[in-house]
C-alpha positions in Angstrom: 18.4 -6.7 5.8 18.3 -2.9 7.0 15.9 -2.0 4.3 14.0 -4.0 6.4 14.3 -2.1 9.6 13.5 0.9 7.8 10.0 0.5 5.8 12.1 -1.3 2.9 13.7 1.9 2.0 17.3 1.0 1.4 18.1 4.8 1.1 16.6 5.2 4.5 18.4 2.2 6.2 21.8 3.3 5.1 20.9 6.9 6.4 19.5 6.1 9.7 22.9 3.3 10.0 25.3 6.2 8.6 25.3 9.3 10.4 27.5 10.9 7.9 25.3 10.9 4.8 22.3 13.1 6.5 24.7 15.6 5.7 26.1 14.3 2.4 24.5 16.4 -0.1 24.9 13.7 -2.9 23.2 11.1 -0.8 20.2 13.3 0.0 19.7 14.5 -3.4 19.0 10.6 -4.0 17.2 10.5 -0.9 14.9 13.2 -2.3 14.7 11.6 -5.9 14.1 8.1 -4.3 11.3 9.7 -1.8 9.5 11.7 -5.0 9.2 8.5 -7.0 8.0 6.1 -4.3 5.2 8.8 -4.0 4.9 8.3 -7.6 4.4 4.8 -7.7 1.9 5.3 -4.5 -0.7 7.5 -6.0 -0.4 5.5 -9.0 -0.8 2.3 -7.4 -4.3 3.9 -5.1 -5.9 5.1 -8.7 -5.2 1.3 -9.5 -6.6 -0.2 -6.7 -9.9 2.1 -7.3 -10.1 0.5 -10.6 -9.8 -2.8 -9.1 -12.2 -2.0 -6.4 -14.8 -1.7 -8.5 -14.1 -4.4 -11.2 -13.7 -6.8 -8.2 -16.5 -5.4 -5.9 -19.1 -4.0 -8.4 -19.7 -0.7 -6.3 -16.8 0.9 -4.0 -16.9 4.1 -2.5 -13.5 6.3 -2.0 -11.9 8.0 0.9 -14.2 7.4 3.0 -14.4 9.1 6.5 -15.0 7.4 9.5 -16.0 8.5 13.0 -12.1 8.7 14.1 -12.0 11.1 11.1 -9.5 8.6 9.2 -9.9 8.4 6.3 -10.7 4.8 4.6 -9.1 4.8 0.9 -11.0 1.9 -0.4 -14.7 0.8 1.0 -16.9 -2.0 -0.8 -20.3 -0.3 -1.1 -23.2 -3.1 0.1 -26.2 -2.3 2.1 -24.2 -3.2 5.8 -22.9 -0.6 5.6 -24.0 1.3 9.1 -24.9 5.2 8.6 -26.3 6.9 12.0 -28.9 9.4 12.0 -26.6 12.1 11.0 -25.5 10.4 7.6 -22.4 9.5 8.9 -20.8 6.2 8.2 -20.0 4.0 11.5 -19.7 0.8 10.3 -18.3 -0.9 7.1 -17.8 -4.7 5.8 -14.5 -3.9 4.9 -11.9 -1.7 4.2 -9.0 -2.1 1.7 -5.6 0.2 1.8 -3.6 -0.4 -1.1 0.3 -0.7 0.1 3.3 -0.9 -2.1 5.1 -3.6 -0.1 5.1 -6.5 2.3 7.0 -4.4 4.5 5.1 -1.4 4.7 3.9 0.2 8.3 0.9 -1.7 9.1 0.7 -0.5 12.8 -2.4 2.0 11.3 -4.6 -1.0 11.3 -5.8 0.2 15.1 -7.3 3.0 13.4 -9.7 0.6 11.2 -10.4 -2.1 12.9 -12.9 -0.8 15.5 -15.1 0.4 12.2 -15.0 -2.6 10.1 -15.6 -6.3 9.9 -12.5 -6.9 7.9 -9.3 -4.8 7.1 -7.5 -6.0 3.5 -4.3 -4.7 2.4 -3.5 -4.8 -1.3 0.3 -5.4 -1.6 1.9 -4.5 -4.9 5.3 -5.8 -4.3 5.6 -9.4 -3.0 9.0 -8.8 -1.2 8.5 -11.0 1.6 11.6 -13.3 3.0 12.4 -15.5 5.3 10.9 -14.9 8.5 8.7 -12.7 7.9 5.4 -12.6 10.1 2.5 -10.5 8.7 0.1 -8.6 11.1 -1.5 -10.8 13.5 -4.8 -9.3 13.8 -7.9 -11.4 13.1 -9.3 -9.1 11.1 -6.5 -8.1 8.9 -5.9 -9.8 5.9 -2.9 -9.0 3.2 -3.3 -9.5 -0.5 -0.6 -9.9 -2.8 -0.7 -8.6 -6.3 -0.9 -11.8 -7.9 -3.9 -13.0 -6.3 -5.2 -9.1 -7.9 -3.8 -10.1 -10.9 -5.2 -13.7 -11.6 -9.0 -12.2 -10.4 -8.2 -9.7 -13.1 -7.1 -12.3 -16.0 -10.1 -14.3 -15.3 -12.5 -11.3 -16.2 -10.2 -10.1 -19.2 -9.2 -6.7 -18.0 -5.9 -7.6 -19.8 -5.1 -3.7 -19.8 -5.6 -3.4 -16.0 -3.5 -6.2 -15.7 -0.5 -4.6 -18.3 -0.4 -1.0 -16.5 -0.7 -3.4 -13.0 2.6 -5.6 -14.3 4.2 -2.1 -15.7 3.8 -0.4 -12.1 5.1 -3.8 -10.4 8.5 -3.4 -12.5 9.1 0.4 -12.2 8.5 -0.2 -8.0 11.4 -3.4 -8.3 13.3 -1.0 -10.5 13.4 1.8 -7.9 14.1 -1.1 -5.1 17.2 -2.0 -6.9 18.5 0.7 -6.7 22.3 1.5 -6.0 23.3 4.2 -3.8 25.0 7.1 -5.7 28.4 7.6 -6.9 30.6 9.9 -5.1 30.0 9.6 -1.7 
């Protein structure tokens, strides 16, 4: 429940709960270790998603800016796609952000929505319980990995699929997680 409250981070609900283990040095030597590997899994997951992206969309472009100077990860490439007269994009179909989990900050979608039509999160981890309420936006829309997955099956990119499953486990690995001896 408090991993929850804290961006799923079970390391980060026990040391906002705790007061005593921001100074444990044990605990924030895990803290670190945890951090390092969720960044990990991150940047692994958005080179995934690219790959995706483009077996799913045909053309994509990546890290795209728009006029609030945010910077859109993941843009289908189609010709509504609305660039002023100074070559600037204003305008997109869509934007995709890959996220690791269900319970990731989504309060960014503000930035994105004024710029395109629709705003799809990929989720890798399907961690969702009960009572949980997605974004209520009409023009967000979240994607689990297994509706990635079974697109990905039905073209046989079997080895997207593998290093897609392999990233899944190592992210439910690092959720499951205990906290440290000694502290």
């Amino acid at each position: 429940m408090l991993g929850t409250l804290f961006n799923h981070s079970h390391f980060m609900a026990l040391e906002n709960a705790i007061e005593e283990l921001k100074t444990n040095e044990i605990f924030q030597k895990a803290l670190f270790t945890y951090a390092q590997e969720t960044r990990d899994i991150n940047s692994k997951w958005e080179a995934l998603a690219e790959k995706i992206a483009l077996n799913h969309f045909g053309k994509a472009r990546f890290k795209v800016t728009l006029p609030n100077l945010k910077i859109a990860p993941i843009v289908p490439e189609n010709e509504r796609i609305y660039i002023n007269a100074a070559n600037q994009i204003e305008y997109v179909p869509q934007i995709v952000i890959p996220k690791l989990n269900a319970y990731a900050d989504f309060s960014d979608f503000s930035n994105w929505v004024p710029y395109c039509d629709r705003l799809t999160y990929w989720i890798l981890g399907d961690d969702r319980s009960t009572g949980y309420s997605e974004p209520s936006h009409p023009k967000v829309k979240l994607v689990f990995v297994d509706s990635l997955l079974n697109g990905l099956r039905s073209k046989g990119l079997l080895d997207v699929v593998e290093k897609i499953q392999q990233l899944v486990n190592t992210h439910n690995r690092l959720l499951d997680h205990k906290a440290p001896a000694g502290i």
